[in-house]
C-alpha positions in Angstrom: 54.2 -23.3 -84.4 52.9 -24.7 -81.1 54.9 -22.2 -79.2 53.4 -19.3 -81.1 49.7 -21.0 -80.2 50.8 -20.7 -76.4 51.9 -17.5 -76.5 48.2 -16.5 -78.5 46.2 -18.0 -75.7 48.2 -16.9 -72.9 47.9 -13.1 -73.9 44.2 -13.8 -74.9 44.5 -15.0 -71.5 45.7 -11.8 -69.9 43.7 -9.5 -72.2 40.3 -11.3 -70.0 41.5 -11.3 -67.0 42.5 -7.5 -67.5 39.2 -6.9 -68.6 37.7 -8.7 -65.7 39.6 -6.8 -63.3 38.8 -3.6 -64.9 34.7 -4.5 -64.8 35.3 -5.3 -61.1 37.0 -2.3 -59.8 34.3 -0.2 -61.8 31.4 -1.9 -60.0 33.2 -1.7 -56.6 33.9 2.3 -57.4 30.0 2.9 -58.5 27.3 1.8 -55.9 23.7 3.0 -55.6 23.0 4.6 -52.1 21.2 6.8 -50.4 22.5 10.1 -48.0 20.7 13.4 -46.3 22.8 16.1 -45.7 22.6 20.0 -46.5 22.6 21.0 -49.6 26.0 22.9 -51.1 27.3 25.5 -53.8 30.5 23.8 -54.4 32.1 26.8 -54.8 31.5 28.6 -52.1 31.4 25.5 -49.8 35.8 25.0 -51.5 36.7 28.5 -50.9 35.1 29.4 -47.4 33.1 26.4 -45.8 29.9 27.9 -46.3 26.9 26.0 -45.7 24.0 28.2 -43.6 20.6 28.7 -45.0 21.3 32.4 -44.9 23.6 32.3 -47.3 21.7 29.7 -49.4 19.2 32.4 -49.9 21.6 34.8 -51.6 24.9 33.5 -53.0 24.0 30.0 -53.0 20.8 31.0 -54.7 22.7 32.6 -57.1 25.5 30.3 -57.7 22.9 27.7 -58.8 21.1 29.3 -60.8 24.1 30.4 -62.8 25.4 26.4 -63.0 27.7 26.1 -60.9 27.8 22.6 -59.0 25.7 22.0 -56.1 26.8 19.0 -53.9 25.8 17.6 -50.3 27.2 17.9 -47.2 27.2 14.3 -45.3 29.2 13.8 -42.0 31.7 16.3 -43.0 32.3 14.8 -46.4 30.8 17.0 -49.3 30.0 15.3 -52.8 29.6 16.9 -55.7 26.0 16.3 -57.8 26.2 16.0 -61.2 23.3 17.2 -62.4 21.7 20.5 -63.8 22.1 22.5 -60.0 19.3 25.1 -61.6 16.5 23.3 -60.5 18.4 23.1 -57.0 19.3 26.8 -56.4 16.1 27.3 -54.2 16.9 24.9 -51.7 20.5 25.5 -50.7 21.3 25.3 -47.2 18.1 22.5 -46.4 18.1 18.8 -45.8 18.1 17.0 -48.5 17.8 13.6 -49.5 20.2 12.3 -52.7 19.2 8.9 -54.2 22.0 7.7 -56.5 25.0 6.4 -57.8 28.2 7.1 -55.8 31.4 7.0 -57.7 34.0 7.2 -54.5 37.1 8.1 -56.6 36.2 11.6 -58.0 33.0 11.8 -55.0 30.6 12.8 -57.3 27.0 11.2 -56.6 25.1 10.8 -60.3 21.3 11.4 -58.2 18.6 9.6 -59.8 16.0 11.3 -57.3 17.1 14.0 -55.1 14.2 15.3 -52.4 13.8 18.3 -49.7 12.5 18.0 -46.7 9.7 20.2 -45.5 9.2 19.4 -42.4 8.7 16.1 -41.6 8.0 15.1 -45.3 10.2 14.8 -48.5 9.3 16.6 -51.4 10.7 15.2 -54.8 12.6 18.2 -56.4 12.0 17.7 -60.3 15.2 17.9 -62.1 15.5 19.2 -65.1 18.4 17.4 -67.7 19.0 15.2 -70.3 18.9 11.9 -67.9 15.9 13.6 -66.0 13.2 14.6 -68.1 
């Protein structure tokens, strides 16, 4: 009997610590921040690299507005946005500024503000979702 009592608390035992480690690793994965780069059409940015204003105009425009992902280019390292890129398609190509949570593992940014810069100033883009209403 007091053997099966040990063996309850010791895998009650585990079971917390598991779930400690697991509450951890999440917090240490997702962190608020705050990055300015230029902003992306993930798809073309995968396929060829593109990330010129010129472009943003057309394609970029147009990939956008159609849904598919937008993302940020910072220091080389592109994260995808999840959010409705509609709202975005307008400003591909130009500094932006993404205010958000970063989850490093899949490098998607979950943008709780995103802004454009016009000229020295940053405009707050309004996006349109379910989180951002």
């Amino acid at each position: 009997m007091m053997r099966k009592v040990w063996m309850v608390l010791a895998a009650g035992l585990m079971v917390l610590g598991s779930v400690n480690l697991a509450t951890r690793a999440a917090a240490v994965a997702s962190r608020r921040l705050t990055v300015r780069g230029v902003l992306l059409d993930m798809a073309c940015y995968t396929r060829a690299g593109v990330t010129s204003r010129p472009h943003g105009k057309t394609c970029g425009r147009a990939c956008l507005a159609s849904g598919i992902p937008a993302g940020v280019l910072v220091a080389g390292k592109a994260w995808t946005l999840v959010t409705n890129p509609k709202p975005l398609a307008k400003y591909v190509g130009l500094m932006v500024k993404v205010v958000g949570q970063e989850d490093a593992a899949t490098q998607t940014i979950f943008p709780a503000k995103i802004y454009r810069k016009m000229g020295k100033m940053w405009m707050a883009v309004h996006l349109k979702d379910q989180w951002h209403k």
